[in-house]
C-alpha positions as CSV (number, residue, x, y, z in Angstrom):
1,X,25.9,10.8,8.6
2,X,23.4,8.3,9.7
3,X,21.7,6.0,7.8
4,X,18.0,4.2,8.3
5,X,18.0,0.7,7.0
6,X,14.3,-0.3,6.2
7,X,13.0,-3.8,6.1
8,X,9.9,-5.1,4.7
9,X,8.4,-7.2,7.8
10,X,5.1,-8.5,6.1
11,X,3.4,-8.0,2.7
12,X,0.2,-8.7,1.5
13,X,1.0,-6.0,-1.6
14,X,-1.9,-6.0,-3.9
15,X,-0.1,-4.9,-6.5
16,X,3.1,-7.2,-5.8
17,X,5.5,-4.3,-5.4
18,X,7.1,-5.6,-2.3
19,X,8.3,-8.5,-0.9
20,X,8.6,-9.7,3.0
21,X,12.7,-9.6,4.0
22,X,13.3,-6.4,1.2
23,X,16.0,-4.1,2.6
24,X,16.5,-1.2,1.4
25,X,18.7,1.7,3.3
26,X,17.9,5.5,3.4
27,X,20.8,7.9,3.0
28,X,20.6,10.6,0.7
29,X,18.1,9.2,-2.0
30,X,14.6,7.9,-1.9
31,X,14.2,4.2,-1.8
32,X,12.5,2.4,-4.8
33,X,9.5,2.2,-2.2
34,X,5.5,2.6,-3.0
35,X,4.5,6.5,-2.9
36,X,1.8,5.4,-0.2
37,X,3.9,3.6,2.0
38,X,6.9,6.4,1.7
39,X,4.7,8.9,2.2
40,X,3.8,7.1,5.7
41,X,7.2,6.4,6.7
42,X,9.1,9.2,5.7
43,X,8.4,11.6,8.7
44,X,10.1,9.2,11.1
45,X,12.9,8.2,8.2
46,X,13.4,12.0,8.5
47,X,13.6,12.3,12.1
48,X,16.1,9.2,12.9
49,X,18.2,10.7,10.0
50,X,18.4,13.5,11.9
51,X,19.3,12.4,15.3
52,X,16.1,11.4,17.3
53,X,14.7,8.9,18.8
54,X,11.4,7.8,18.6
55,X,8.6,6.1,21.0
56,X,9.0,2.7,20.5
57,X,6.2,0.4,22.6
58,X,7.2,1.2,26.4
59,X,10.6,2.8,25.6
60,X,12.2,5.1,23.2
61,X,14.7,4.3,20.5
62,X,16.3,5.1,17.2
63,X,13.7,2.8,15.8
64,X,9.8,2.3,14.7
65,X,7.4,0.2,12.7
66,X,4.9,1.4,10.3
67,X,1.7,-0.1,8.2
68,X,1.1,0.9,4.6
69,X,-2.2,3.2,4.6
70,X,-3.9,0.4,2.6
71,X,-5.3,-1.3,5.4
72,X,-1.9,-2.5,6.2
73,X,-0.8,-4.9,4.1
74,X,2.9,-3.8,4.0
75,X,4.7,-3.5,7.1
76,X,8.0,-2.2,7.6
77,X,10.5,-1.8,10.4
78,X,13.2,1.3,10.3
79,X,16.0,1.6,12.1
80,X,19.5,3.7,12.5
81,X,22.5,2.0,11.5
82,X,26.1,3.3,10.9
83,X,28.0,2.7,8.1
């Protein structure tokens, strides 16, 4: 099975939760991630987990980048790796 590894790009958390160059990978289980900001990436989580790929600027691939609904002060960047 697939696995998404996600990585905290940028953070401007206002309540210090996370932390620019936190990792966390995606398997089974939820990540220890902000409700807000999982409830954001989790349709495209879902999808790579599952075997698609994703528009990604001018090309498609089992990747994207997402903003935290609070103005976007937490990005993160998901991708598939194998393990």
């Amino acid at each position: 099975m697939p696995q998404v590894k996600l990585t905290i790009t940028h953070s401007e958390c206002r309540c210090g939760y996370h932390k620019a160059g936190e990792e966390f990978i995606i398997g089974d289980f939820c990540p220890p991630l902000c409700h807000e900001l999982w409830h954001t990436v989790y349709p495209s989580v879902y999808a790579l987990l599952n075997g698609a790929v994703l528009d990604y600027g001018l090309e498609h691939a089992p990747q994207f980048d997402a903003k935290c609904p609070d103005g976007g002060r937490v990005c993160v960047h998901g991708e598939v790796i194998d393990q």
